[in-house]
Structure formats: C-alpha cells, structure tokens
C-alpha positions, 0 to 999 in steps of 0.5 A: 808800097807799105802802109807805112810808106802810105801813111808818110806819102799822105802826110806831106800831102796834107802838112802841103795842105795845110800851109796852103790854108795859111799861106795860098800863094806857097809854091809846091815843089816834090813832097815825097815819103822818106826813109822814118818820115816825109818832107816837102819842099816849097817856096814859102811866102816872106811872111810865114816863118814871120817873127815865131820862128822857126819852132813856131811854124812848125807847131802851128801846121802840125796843129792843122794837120792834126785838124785835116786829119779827124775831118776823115779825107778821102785820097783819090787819085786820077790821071789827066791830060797834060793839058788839063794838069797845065791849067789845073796847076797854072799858079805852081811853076814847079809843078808845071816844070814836072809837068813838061818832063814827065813821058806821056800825054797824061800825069798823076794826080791825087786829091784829099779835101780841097788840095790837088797835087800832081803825084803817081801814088801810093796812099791810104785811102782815109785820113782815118789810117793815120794816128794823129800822135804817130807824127810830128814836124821836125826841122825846116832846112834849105833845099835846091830845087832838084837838087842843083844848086843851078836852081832856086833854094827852096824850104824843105820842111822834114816830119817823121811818122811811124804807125804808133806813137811809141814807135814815134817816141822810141825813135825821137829817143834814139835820134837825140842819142845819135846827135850826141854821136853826130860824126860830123861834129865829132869828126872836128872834135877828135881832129879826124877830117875837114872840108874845105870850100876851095876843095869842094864839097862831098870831098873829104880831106883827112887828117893823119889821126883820121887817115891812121884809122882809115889805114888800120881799116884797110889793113884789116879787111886785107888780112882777112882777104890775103887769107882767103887767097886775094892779090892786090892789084893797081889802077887808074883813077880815070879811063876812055869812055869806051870801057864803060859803054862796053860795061853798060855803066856809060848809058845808067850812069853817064849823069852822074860821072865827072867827065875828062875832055882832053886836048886830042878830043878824047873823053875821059871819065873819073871812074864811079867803080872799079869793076871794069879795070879788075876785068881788062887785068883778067882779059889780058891773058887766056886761062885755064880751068885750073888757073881759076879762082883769081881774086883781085883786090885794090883799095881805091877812089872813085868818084861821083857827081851826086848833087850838093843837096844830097852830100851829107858830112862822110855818110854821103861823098863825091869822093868814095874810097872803096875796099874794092875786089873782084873774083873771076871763077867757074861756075861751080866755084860760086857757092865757096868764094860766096862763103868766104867772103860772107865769113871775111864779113863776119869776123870784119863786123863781129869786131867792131860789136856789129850785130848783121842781118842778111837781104838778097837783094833782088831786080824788080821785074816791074822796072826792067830799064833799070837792069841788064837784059838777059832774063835767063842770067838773072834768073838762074843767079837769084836762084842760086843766092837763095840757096847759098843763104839757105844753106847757112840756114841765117833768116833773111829779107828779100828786096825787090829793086835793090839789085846791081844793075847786072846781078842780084846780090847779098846785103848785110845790114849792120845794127850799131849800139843805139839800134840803127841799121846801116847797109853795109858789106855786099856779095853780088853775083854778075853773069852779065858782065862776062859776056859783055866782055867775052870772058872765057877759060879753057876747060877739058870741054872747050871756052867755057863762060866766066863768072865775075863775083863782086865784093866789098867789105866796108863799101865805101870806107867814109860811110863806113867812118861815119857809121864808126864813129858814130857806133863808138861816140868817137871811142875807138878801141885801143887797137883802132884809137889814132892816139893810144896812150896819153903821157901826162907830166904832172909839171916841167920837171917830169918831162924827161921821163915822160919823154922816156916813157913815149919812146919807149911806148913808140919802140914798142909800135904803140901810138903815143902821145904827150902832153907837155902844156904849160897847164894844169894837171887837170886840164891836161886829163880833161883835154885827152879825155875830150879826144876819148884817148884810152888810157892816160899815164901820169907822170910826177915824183913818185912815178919817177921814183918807182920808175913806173906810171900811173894808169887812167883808163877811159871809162874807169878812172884812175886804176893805180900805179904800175911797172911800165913794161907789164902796162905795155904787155897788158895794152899790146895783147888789147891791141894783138886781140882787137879788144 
C-alpha cells in the first residue's frame, strides 16, 4: 500500500476517533481509504449534527482530529481470537456482524491512542507522517449499510487527503471546477437523459438529443473498426446459466448477475458481458489458419446488479452499453491487431482533445482466486504486452491487480480539460478462455490453439458520456452537438424564411433547430445559448433582404451577416473534419 493510502486509512480511523470523543455511543460501520480521500460510515446519535448542521459538525471534528494528530499516535495492529474481538467490540453491532463473516478464528485490529478498530491494515506508524493542513471534512451523506438498500442507512462522512497542503487546495480548485461541469445537472440542463423511480435506478433513459450523441459515438468508433476489418455481429441480452459456468464468469460474478427463472425450471441470466456469445459465433464452425483474424463487433447492453449506494448519475449504471468486439487469431497475429486497436484508440480519444497514458494492467499473485488458474497462460501473455508497449516506445505504469480475471491487459487512462484522469479504452489479452471452450484452427501442423484478444474503445458508452459532458461543460463540438444550429426569427413576420432556412440546413443533413416563441429576441439567444448550441442565425428585415443570415457563434458572439450557402459550407467542413 502507499503512504498515501497509509495516510488517507488512518485518517478515518482517527475522525472515528474523534466522534467517538464527542459522541461515545456512535456506532462504527467500515472506514476505508479512497480514491483522494477516506470515508466512514456510522450510526450517529440524534443529537450530534444538532442545531449547527451539517458545516458545523464537520468543523468541529476536523478541529479534534487536528488535536488527535500533534499528540504523535502510535498505530499498532494485533490480531485476536474471534472470541476476544466479540467481547473487545460488544457495544458495535456492525462490528460484531464483520466479525462473524470474516474467515478464520482470528480478525484484524489496529489501535492509536484510546480507539480500536477492527481493520487487516495498512497504516503509518505515527500520526507525525500526516500534515495537519493536507486534509479536510467534506460532506456528509447517506450510506446503506453494505451497500444494500435491505440494510439500515447510515451517515457516511467523506474527507479528502493529499501528502501536501497544495496538492489539498490544487485539488478542492479542480473539484469546484468539476460541479460546475457536473454531468448529472447538465445532463437535465441540455435535455440529454433522465430516470425515472417506476424504471429503476442505475437505469438510464435517453432522450433523442442524448441518444443523437450516443449514435454519433457508436458510429464513430465503427468507422474506425470497419477500417481495420471488423464485422458486426447480433446477440441476445440474456443466456442459459450453462454458458457462463463454462466461461468462469458464473462462480466470480454470480452476485452480482440479474437472474431469469423461466416456467420450464431453466435459469437464465441478463448478460454482464458479451464476450461468451462472440465466441459460440466463432465455434460454429472449423477454421482455418488462413480464415484468421476474425474481428467481431456488436454495440450492446449488458447488465449488472451493482448496489444502489454505489450507482452514481452515467458514471456508474446497471445498464451499461458497451462498444464491444473481440478478435480470434493466431498466436503470431497478437502484436498487429494489438497495434490496430491501440491506433483505433488514439484517433477516437485524439479527437475529443483527450491526452492518453497507458497502464499494463497486471494479476496480483498475492490474490489468485481472483484470476483463472494456468500460471503459465499469464505469464507468457504479460510478457508478451511488455514488449508490445515497448515497441511503441510510449512510458507506462504498471498495476499489480487491475487484471481481467482470464488475461492481462492494456488500460488507457484519459486526462480531461481541468486535468482529471478516467480509465478509459482497454486491449486485453485471454489464452484462458479459448481452452475453456476448445477453440482451434487447423494449420499446416494440425489444431493449433486460438487466441481471443478483447477490446473496447469507449467501454462503457454512459461513463464514457459522462466523462464527455463533463470534458466540454456540455459544449459539444459542432460535428457531435444534438442541436447544430439554432434559427432565431427576430419576430412572427421572419418565420417563413426562418423556416426556409431550416430545411435547407436539414437537406443539407445539418442538425436544425428553430425558434419560433413568442418571446423576445434576447431571450431566445439566452435560451439557445443555455442549451450551448454552436452557432445561432438571426432572422429580421435585412437578412430577409440580402437573403443571408446573421452568425452567432458560441464562445465568440456575433461575427456578422453572411450568405447561407458559404455558412453551410464553413459548418459542413467543421463537421466533415470533426473540429
């Protein structure tokens, strides 16, 4: 773990601490580090957010914590009998629950001044290694016990942390900028999707103006692939049980799948990924050496049953569209479609402004339930994306644990326009799967073995939205925006050119839009420049007479009278050139 992770582990432990000082009977659910910060979640006492509120509580325990730290803590971990931790936690019912699903006969735990807590590690070894000014309380919020909304909620109160009171204040900077950007509200504010409670949660619903920009997205990433000799292919959303226990996907992911029990007894499942259909497409037939590569794409949804706590706007859905594809080739053929691929992501993410690094994403031989067996498989395929990456001679991280569970992979992290970073495209590499399902082709040799090469270029095509949105503060570039052009009639008796001038934007397949309210000219800009619509024409007297149109272009305000046809020439080459 690193001494960041140290540092944001201890400081949930001491804020528990702390509210413990104020408020003894709390109750302690799971205070982890996270991704910039920690959180804890407990069961507060009717009276300790009291009259203050909210800002005030949070105040108060970051001034205790701050006392906490100069008294220099030692953290000292120990591991107990079960039977011992029972009587050691007796007053912590959720502690006590842990303590009964944890393996073994003896548990975790950790202590730093006058507080216990039941945790496996990791921490610093001194409250000295945390800067008193590197942290603060940020919000409070609701939280599931486990995540289930079966369970009791409970307060979750989140902090951030950082190793230097710069990178603190650098990064509460950045933040404010991001709600500014926040896709969920932007998301409504341009009329992109909704949810609704009678649907679900984590289930998006998209209006036309957001399922334009998901079509363009798909229709984009399929370009790119049709050029590098993929087929689309078709499947269904749901399958026998039987195919996923073949695949391995059945014992790891049966938690979290939606399962289908029909009338003759049979159990279904929503499918959580598609690669198991591509291959029955592939095994329904025998190929030869000569037949391979086959590249098989298909834009689908899959489903998973994440719990509502963790269900956040498009960043994190049960229903996830994924531009999905999977090639099945020989063994030499693995450095070239890993290339292809890798440059089908660069011109993708080089469009939107995207600046990309690349992580090989690897098992962690620590943890090997998490990971097919055959040892030997993933040695050779890790090995062999080291030298793929360093053949492109790109600098790269390595990610111990961040593997498929059959294969190493390729991730491409994404830095947006305020500096943040998203996981983006991925390239992963599966010896494991083709033995499962005795993939073969025939060569000069005989059967020889086939290699499944997994691929995604947005992954999922709502996180990749909400990556998106947020990326452009919901100010699309001409070629993506749902709305291109906005025709604005100063007044009733411009309506029928204005309305010439849509259709011959429309004939000419450019996205049109026109104002015809019985409102002022300035509030009809305000209202199109709200929706961050990129250019607007204006419609009165003189346009009328010099049959042309007045430009309003987002970002530069008004750039003067102009003959439609050289306007819709200048916007079509925007569009042709995805600027």
């Amino acid at each position: 773990m690193e001494q960041i992770e140290k540092i944001r582990h201890s400081l949930a432990h001491i804020m528990a601490q702390a509210i413990l000082d104020f408020w003894p009977k709390t109750k302690l659910g799971i205070g982890p580090a996270i991704e910039n910060g920690f959180y804890y979640d407990m069961a507060l006492p009717a009276e300790a957010l009291g009259e203050g509120g909210n800002e005030e509580f949070l105040k108060k325990i970051e001034v205790r914590m701050k006392e906490l730290i100069k008294e220099n803590q030692k953290f000292i971990g120990k591991k107990v009998a079960k039977i011992t931790a029972k009587r050691l936690f007796k007053n912590q019912p959720y502690k006590l629950e842990l303590i009964k699903e944890l393996p073994g006969k003896t548990v975790g735990t950790y202590q730093n001044g006058n507080f216990l807590d039941l945790c496996k590690g990791g921490h610093i070894l001194n409250t000295k290694e945390i800067r008193p000014n590197a942290f603060k309380l940020t919000k409070i919020a609701g939280a599931y016990w486990k995540g289930s909304e079966k369970n009791k909620m409970l307060t979750r109160i989140y902090g951030l942390a950082f190793q230097t009171e710069k990178e603190l204040q650098d990064f509460i900077k950045m933040q404010e900028e991001a709600e500014k950007r926040n896709h969920r509200i932007l998301g409504q504010k341009l009329d992109l999707f909704i949810f609704s409670d009678l649907v679900g949660q984590g289930l998006p619903l998209f209006t036309p103006k957001g399922t334009i920009l998901r079509d363009l997205l798909d229709s984009y990433v399929w370009e790119l692939r049709r050029a590098k000799g993929y087929e689309k292919v078709d499947i269904p959303h749901i399958t026998k049980k039987e195919l996923y226990e073949t695949s391995g996907h059945w014992d790891k992911f049966k938690d979290e799948l939606f399962k289908i029990n029909t009338r003759e007894g049979h159990v279904f499942a929503l499918k959580p990924m598609n690669c198991p259909h591509h291959i029955q497409i592939f095994s329904r037939k025998k190929w030869s050496y000569r037949e391979l590569p086959q590249r098989y794409a298909s834009t689908t949804k899959i489903y998973r049953d994440e719990q509502t706590g963790e269900l956040f706007g498009l960043s994190r859905v049960r229903s996830i569209t994924q531009d999905d594809a999977h090639v099945f080739c020989k063994f030499e053929d693995i450095e070239n479609e890993f290339y292809n691929v890798w440059d089908i992501i660069d011109n993708f993410y080089g469009t939107f402004g995207f600046k990309l690094k690349v992580r090989l994403s690897l098992r962690d031989p620590k943890t090997p339930e998490k990971y097919h067996s055959l040892p030997e498989y993933w040695d050779r395929a890790e090995e062999m994306l080291r030298n793929i990456i360093k053949k492109r001679e790109i600098i790269n991280s390595e990610a111990k644990g961040e593997a498929a569970f059959y294969g190493p992979k390729i991730d491409f992290i994404a830095t947006d326009s305020i500096g943040r970073e998203w996981q983006v495209g991925t390239i992963q590499l599966d010896f494991v799967q083709p033995k499962k399902f005795k993939l073969y082709y025939a060569s000069d040799k005989g059967e020889e073995p086939v290699v499944i090469i997994h691929t995604a270029i947005m992954g999922s095509i709502e996180r990749f939205l909400s990556i998106l949105i947020e990326h452009y503060s919901g100010a699309f570039p001409v070629w993506l925006s749902p709305v291109q052009v906005c025709v604005v009639p100063i007044s009733e008796k411009h309506l029928e050119y204005a309305n010439k001038i849509k259709k011959d934007l429309e004939n000419k397949n450019i996205r049109a839009e026109l104002k015809n309210e019985n409102e002022t000219l300035g509030k009809k800009i305000r209202e199109a420049e709200i929706q961050r619509i990129p250019y607007l024409l204006i419609i009165g007297d003189k346009e009328i007479q010099a049959q042309s149109v007045s430009v309003r272009q987002r970002d530069k305000g008004d750039v003067g009278i102009i003959n439609l046809e050289k306007f819709i020439e200048k916007i079509t080459e925007e569009i042709t050139k995805k600027i």
